[in-house]
C-alpha positions as CSV (number, residue, x, y, z in Angstrom):
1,X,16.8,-3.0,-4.1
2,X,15.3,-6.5,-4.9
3,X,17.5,-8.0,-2.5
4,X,16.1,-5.7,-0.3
5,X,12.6,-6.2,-1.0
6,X,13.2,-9.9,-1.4
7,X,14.1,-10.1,2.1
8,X,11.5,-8.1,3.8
9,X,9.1,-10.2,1.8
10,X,10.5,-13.5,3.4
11,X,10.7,-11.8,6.8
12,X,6.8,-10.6,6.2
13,X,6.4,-14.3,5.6
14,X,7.6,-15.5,8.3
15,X,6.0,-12.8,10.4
16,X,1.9,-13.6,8.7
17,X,2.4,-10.1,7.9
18,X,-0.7,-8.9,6.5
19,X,-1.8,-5.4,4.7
20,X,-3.7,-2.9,7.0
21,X,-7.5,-2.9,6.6
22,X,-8.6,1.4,6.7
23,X,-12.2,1.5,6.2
24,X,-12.5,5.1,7.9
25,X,-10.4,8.1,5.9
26,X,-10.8,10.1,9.1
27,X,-8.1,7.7,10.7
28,X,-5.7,9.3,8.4
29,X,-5.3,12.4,9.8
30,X,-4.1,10.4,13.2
31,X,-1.8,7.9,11.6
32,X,1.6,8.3,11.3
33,X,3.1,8.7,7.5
34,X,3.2,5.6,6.4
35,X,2.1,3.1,9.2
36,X,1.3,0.3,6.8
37,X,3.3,-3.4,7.5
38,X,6.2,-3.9,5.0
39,X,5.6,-7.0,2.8
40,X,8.2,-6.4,0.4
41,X,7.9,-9.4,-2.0
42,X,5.2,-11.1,0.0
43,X,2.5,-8.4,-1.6
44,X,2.5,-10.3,-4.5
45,X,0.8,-13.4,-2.6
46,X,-2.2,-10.4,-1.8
47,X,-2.2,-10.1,-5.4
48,X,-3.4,-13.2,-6.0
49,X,-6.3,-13.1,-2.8
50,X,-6.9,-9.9,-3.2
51,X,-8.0,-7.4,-6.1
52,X,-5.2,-4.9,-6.3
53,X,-6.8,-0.9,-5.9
54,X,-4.2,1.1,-7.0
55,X,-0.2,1.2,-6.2
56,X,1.0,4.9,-5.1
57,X,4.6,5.8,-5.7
58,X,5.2,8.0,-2.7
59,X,8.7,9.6,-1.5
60,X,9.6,8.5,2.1
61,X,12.1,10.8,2.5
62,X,9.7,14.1,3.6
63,X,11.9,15.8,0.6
64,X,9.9,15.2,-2.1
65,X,8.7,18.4,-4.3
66,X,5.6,19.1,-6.2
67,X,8.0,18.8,-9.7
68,X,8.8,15.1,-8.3
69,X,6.7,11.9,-9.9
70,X,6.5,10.3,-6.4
71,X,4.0,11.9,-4.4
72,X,4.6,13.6,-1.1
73,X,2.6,12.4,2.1
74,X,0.3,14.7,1.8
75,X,-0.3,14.1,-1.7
76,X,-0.5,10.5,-1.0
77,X,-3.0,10.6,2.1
78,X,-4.9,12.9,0.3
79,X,-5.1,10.2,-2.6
80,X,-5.8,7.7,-0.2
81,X,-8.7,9.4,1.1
82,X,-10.8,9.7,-1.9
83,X,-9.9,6.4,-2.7
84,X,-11.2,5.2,0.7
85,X,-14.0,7.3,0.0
86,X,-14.8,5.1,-3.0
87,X,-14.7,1.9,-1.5
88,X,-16.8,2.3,1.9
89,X,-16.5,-1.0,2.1
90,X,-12.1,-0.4,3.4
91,X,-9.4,-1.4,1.8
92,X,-6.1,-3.4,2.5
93,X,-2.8,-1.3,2.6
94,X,0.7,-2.8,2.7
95,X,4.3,-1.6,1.2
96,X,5.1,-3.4,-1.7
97,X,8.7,-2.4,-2.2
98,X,10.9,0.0,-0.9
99,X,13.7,1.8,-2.4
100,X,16.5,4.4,-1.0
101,X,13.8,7.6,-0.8
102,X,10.8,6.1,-2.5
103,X,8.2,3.2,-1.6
104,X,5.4,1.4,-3.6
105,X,2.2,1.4,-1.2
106,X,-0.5,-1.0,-2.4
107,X,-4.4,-0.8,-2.1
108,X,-6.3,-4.1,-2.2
109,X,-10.1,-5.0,-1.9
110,X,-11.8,-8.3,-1.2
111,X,-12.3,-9.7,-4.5
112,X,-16.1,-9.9,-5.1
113,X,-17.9,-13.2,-7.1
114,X,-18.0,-11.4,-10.1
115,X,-13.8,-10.5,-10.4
116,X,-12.7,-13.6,-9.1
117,X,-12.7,-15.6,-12.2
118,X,-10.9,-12.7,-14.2
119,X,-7.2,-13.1,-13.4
């Protein structure tokens, strides 16, 4: 799986991939499940731009049960939503790794003046 996601990163790079900027959770509901670019290793560049949200675990199979730690799409939209919710101001959303049924989807913000000196 890191060769995997180590080779989607350098494609990503190649590509000036970038993470989706959702500033409206009403957009959800029209989106397909998990329409976010694929940056694989290249999310960890956004890191360092970026103030990292959260980072859902989310099953990409459609399979996924309520009993399972990675969250179903609806779980994970829903999620999304109220995160959205608390930053009106959008967010950045990428894949940050991908496994055989699961995928790590990050949430960034624009770092502000006063977190920019903290990493």
């Amino acid at each position: 799986m890191n060769y995997l996601n180590e080779e989607i990163g350098i494609r990503a790079k190649r590509m000036n991939l970038a993470p989706y900027f959702l500033k409206n959770s009403k957009k959800l509901d029209k989106m397909p499940p998990y329409p976010f670019p694929n940056l694989g290793t290249f999310a960890n560049h956004y890191d360092e731009t970026m103030e990292e949200v959260k980072t859902f675990f989310v099953d990409s199979s459609g399979f996924g049960g309520e009993n399972e730690p990675a969250l179903t799409q609806e779980q994970f939209h829903q999620e999304l939503k109220e995160l959205i919710e608390e930053h009106p101001e959008g967010l950045y959303i990428g894949i940050s790794g991908e496994g055989q049924f699961q995928v790590y989807i990050t949430a960034w913000k624009e770092k502000t003046k006063d977190t920019e000196g903290m990493k």
